[in-house]
C-alpha positions in Angstrom: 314.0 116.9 -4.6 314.9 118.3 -1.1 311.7 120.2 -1.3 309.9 117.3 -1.9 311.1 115.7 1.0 310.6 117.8 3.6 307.3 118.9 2.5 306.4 114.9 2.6 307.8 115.0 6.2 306.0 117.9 7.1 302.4 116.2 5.8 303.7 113.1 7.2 304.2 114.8 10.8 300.9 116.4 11.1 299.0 113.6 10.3 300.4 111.9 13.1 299.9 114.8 15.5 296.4 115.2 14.5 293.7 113.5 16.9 292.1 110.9 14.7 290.3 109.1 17.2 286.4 109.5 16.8 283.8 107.4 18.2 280.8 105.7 16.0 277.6 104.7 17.0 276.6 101.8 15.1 272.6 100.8 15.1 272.8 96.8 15.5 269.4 94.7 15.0 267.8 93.8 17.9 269.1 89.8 18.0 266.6 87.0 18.3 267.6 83.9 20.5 267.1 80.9 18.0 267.1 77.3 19.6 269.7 75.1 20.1 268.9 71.5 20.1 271.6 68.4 20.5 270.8 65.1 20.1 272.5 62.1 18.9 270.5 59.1 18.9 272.6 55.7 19.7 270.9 52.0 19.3 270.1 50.3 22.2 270.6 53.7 24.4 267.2 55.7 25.6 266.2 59.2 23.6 268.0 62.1 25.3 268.4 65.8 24.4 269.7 68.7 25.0 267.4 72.3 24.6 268.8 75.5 24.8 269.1 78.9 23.0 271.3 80.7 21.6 272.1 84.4 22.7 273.8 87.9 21.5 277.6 87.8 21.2 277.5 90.7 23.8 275.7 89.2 26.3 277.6 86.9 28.9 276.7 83.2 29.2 275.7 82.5 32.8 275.5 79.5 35.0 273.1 78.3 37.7 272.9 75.7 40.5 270.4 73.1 39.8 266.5 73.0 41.0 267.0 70.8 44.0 263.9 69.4 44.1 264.1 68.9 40.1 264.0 65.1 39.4 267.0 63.9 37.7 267.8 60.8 36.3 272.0 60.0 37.2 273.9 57.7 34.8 277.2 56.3 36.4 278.5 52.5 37.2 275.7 51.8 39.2 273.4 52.5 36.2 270.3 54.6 36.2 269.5 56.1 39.8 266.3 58.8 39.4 266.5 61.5 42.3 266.9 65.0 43.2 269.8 66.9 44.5 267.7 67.5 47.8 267.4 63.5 48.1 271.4 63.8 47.7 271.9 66.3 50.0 269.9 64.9 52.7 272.0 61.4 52.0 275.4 63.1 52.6 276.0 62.1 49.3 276.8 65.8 48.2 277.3 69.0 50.2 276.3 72.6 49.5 279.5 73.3 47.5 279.0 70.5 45.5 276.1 71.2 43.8 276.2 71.5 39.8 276.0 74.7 37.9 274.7 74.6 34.5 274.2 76.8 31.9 270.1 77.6 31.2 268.2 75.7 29.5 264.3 75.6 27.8 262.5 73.0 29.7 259.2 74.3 28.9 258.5 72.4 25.3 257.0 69.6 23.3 259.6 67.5 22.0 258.7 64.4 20.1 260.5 62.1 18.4 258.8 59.9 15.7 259.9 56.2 14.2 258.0 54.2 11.8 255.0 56.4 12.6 255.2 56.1 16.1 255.3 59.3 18.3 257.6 59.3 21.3 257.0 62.5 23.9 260.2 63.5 25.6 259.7 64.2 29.0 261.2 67.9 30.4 263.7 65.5 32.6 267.4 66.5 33.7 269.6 63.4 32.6 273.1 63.7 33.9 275.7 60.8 32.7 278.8 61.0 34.5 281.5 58.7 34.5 282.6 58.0 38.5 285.4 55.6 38.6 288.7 56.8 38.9 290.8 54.6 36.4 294.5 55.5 37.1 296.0 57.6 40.6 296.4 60.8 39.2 292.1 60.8 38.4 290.3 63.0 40.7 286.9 64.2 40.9 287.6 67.3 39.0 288.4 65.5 35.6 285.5 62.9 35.7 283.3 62.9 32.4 279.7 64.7 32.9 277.4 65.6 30.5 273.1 66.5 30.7 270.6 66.5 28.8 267.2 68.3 29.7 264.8 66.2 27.8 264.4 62.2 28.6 262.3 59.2 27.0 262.6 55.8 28.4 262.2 54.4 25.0 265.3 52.2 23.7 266.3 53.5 20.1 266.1 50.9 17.7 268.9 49.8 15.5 266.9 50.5 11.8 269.0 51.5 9.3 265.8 51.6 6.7 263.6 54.6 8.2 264.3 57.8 9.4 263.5 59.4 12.6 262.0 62.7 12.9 262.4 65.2 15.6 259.9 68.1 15.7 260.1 71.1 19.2 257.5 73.5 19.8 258.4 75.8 22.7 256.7 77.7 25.2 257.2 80.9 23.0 255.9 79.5 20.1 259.0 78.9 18.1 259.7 75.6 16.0 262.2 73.6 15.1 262.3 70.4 12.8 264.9 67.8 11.9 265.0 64.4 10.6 268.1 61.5 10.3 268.8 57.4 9.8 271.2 55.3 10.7 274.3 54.7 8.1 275.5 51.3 8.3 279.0 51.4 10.3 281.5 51.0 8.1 284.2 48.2 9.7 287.4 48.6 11.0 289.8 46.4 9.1 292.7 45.7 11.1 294.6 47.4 14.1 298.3 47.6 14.3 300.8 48.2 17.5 304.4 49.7 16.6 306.8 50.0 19.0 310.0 52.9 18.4 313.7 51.4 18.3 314.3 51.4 22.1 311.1 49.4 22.3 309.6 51.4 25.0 306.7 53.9 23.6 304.3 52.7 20.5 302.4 54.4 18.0 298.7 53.1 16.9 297.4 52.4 13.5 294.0 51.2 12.6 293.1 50.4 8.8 289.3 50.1 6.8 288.2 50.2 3.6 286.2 53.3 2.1 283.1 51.4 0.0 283.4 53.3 -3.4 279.7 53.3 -4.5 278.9 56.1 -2.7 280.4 59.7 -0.7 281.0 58.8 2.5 281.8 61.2 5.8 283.6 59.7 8.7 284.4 60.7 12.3 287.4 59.3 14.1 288.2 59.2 18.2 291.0 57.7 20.0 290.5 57.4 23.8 293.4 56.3 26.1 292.1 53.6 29.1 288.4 54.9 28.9 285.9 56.7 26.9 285.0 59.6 29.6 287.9 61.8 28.9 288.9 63.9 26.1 289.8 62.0 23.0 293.5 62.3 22.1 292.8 62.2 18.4 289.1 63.8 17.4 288.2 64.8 13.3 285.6 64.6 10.9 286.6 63.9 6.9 284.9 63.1 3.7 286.3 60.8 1.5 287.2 62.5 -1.3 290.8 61.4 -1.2 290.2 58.0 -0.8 287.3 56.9 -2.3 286.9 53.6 -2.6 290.6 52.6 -1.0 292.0 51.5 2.2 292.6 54.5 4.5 295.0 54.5 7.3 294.7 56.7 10.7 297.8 57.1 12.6 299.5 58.0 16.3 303.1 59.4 17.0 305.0 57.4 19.0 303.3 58.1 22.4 301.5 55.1 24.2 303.2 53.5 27.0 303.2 50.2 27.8 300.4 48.7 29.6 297.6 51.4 28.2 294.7 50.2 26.7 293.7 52.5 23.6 290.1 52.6 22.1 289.5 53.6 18.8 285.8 54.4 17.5 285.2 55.4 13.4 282.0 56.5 13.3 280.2 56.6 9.6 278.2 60.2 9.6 276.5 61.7 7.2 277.3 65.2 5.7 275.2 66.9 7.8 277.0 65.8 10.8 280.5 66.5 9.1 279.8 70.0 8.1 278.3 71.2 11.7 281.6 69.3 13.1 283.6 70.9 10.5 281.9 74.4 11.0 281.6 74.2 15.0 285.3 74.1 14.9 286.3 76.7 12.5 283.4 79.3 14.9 285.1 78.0 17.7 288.3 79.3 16.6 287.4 82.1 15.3 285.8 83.7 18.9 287.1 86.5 20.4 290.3 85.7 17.2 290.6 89.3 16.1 292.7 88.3 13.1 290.0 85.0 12.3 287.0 84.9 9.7 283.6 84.8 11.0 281.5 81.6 10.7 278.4 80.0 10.6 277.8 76.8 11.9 276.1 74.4 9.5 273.0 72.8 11.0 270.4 70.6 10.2 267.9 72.4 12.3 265.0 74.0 10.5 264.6 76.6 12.7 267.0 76.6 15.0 270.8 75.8 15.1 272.6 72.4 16.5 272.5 68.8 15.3 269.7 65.8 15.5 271.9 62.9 14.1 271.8 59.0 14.4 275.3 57.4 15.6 276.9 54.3 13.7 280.1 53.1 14.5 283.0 50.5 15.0 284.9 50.0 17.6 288.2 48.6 18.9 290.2 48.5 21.7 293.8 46.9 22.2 296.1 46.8 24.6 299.8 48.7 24.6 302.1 45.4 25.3 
């Protein structure tokens, strides 16, 4: 037995003296950029969309200053203002600093949306919404909500919950992407209830609906403290597979102070939308994880990758007294 063990200590000891280190050169496929398209159509709100492309893992994303003489159409409390960062620059309204980066985008494309046979032509248009009031002291400019889109029609959407809107892109490169969605009916919130914690000094939130039972439905839930331009203290996607049918609660800790106003918005999606919210999240944390599984992000792009979906929702707001 003693010889066993120190010839297993001597096999054991070179192995770990040896140089294993040895470098591989792996052939990788040339990767092709596929589109990325965004675009959530909401009743009563004009057709807006986002085009970009996707690239390598290995390549780094970059960002640029905007065309200064690019028109752009500015959402904010004022409503829609259409100008150019020049125009703002020569107002005093911005300065050289201030002047947005964004990440690149494919502004050279046909993009139509079509309703009830009706073809709408997005024009290659940067909209920017921003939110600029600062709703409480410790709001700067730095946290304000912003968010662009690089293609812009002036129609309204209509509220049709019968007929399905099709999206079809044709880029300068030739490549195309198709999608199609419809309105769900919004499924209604019930009731929503304020709970204060034994001192009385910090509430939790509940807000309560019924799940129809006739059919599978997907849902999408956001809680918003004062306004809806910041980041959503509760934000998830579920299916209805536990609940079909019943009356469903969502829930806060006890958190909320006293004179906060909280804004709750159930959206009914369909399973397209779910599964690319579902699947966005699970690729977002598995980047650059070296212990997380790769994955794919579930679109309803035929060829391309993103999301073309139609937004139905409730909504409630109540204040923390």
């Amino acid at each position: 037995m003693k010889n066993y063990s120190l010839f297993f200590l001597f096999a054991l000891t070179t192995l770990f003296a040896c140089d294993l280190e040895r470098e591989v050169d792996v052939d990788l496929p040339e990767y092709q950029n596929q589109l990325v398209v965004e675009a959530y159509l909401e009743a009563g709100k004009p057709y807006r969309l986002l085009l970009t492309e996707s690239i390598s893992y290995f390549d780094i994303p970059q960002l640029y200053p905007i065309d200064r003489n690019r028109p752009i159409i500015i959402l904010s409390s004022l409503g829609e203002t259409q100008t150019t960062i020049q125009d703002l620059l020569d107002l005093g309204i911005m300065t050289e600093d201030e002047i947005p980066v964004l990440p690149p985008s494919i502004d050279e494309a046909t993009v139509v949306i079509t309703h009830m046979g009706e073809a709408d032509t997005l024009e290659s248009l940067l909209y920017v919404e921003i939110d600029d009031r600062l709703v409480s002291p410790e709001d700067t400019v730095e946290n304000v909500f912003f968010k662009f889109y690089n293609f812009y029609s002036p129609t309204i959407v209509p509220e049709d919950y019968d007929n399905d809107f099709q999206l079809s892109i044709l880029d300068g490169q030739g490549r195309m992407a198709l999608s199609n969605t419809r309105f769900l009916p919004p499924i209604p919130i019930d009731s929503s209830v304020i709970t204060f914690n034994e001192t009385d000094t910090i509430a939790s939130y509940q807000i309560w609906f019924t799940d129809p039972g006739d059919q599978k439905n997907f849902y999408r839930h956001t809680l918003n403290k004062e306004n809806l331009f910041k980041r959503p203290i509760q934000n998830f996607a579920l299916d209805d597979r536990f609940f079909n049918g019943e009356a469903i609660v969502f829930s806060t800790g006890f958190e909320l102070d006293r004179g906060k106003t909280v804004i709750t918005t159930l959206y009914h999606i369909d399973e397209a939308y779910h599964d690319f919210l579902e699947t966005l999240d699970e690729a977002e944390g598995a980047n650059g994880n070296p212990f997380g599984q790769p994955a794919s992000i579930i679109s309803n792009i035929e060829g391309g990758i993103g999301i073309f979906t139609a937004l139905s929702y409730h909504r409630d707001s109540v204040l923390v007294e």
